[in-house]
C-alpha positions in Angstrom: 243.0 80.2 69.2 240.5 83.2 67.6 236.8 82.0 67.2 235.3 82.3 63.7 232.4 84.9 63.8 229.1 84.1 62.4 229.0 84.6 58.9 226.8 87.2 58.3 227.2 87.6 53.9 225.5 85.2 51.4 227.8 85.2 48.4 226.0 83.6 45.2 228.1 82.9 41.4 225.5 82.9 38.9 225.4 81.9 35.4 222.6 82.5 32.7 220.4 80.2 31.3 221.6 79.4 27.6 218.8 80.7 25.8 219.8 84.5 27.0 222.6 86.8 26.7 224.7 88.3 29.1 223.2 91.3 28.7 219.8 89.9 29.0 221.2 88.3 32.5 223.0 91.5 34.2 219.1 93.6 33.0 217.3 91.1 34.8 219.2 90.0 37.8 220.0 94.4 38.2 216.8 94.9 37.9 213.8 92.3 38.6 215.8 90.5 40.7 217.5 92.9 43.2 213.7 94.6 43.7 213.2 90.9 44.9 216.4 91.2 47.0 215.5 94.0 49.1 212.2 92.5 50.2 214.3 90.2 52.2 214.0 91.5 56.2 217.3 92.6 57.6 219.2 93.0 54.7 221.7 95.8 54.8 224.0 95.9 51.8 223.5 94.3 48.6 226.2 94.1 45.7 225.4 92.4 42.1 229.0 92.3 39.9 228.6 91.4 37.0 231.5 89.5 35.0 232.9 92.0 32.4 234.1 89.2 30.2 232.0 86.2 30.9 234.0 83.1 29.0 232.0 80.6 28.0 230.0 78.7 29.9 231.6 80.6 32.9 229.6 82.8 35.3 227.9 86.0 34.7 228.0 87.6 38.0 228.7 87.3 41.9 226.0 88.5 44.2 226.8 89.5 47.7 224.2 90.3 50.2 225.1 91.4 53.5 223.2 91.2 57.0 223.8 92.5 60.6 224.6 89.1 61.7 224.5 85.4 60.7 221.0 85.3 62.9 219.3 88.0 60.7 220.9 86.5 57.6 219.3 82.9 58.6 216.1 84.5 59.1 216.0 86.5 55.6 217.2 83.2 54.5 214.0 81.0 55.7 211.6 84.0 54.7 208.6 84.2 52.4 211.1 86.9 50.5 214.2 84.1 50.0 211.6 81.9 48.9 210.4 84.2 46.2 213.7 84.9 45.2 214.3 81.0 45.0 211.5 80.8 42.7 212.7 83.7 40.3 216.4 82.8 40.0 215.9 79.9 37.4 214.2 82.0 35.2 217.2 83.7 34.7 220.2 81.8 35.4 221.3 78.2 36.3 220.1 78.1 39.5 220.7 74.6 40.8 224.5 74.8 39.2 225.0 78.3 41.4 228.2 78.1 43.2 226.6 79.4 47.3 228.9 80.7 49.9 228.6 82.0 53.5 231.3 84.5 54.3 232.3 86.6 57.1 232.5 90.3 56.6 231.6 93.7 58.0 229.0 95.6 56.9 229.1 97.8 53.8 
């Protein structure tokens, strides 16, 4: 039997907060929120999709950002920098009704 690597990619389906539009949503989370992204230590590949035909209360985008391994992803994950983006997410989108997985991949 193969062992399961680490997962070393945090995979994040957002939606927006009602009271903005989609396009509100991909400006911010493209653009406020990925310069809060990068400030995370040991982050090496970042992707932000963005639904192109977000239905209805559906989500807006799927946000992949990928680490070395699932040790440097753990530690981005506990920093000042994850905690900042914490904070800045619900500003945005419906945070605490995100759908959050860990994946396994390569690197970008």
């Amino acid at each position: 039997m193969t062992a399961v690597a680490e997962p070393n990619v945090y995979c994040v389906v957002l939606a927006r907060n009602d009271n903005i539009s989609h396009e509100e949503f991909v400006e911010i989370w493209t653009r406020e929120h990925r310069q809060l992204i990068e400030e995370l230590p040991g982050l090496v590949g970042v992707q932000l999709l963005p639904v192109a035909e977000p239905a209805v209360g559906g989500p807006d985008g799927v946000g992949l950002l990928y680490f070395s391994s699932g040790a440097d992803m753990k530690a981005a994950l506990a920093s000042s920098a994850a905690l900042r983006l914490r904070d800045h997410t619900p500003t945005f989108a419906k945070s605490a009704e995100a759908t959050r997985l860990l994946l396994v991949a390569g690197t970008p």
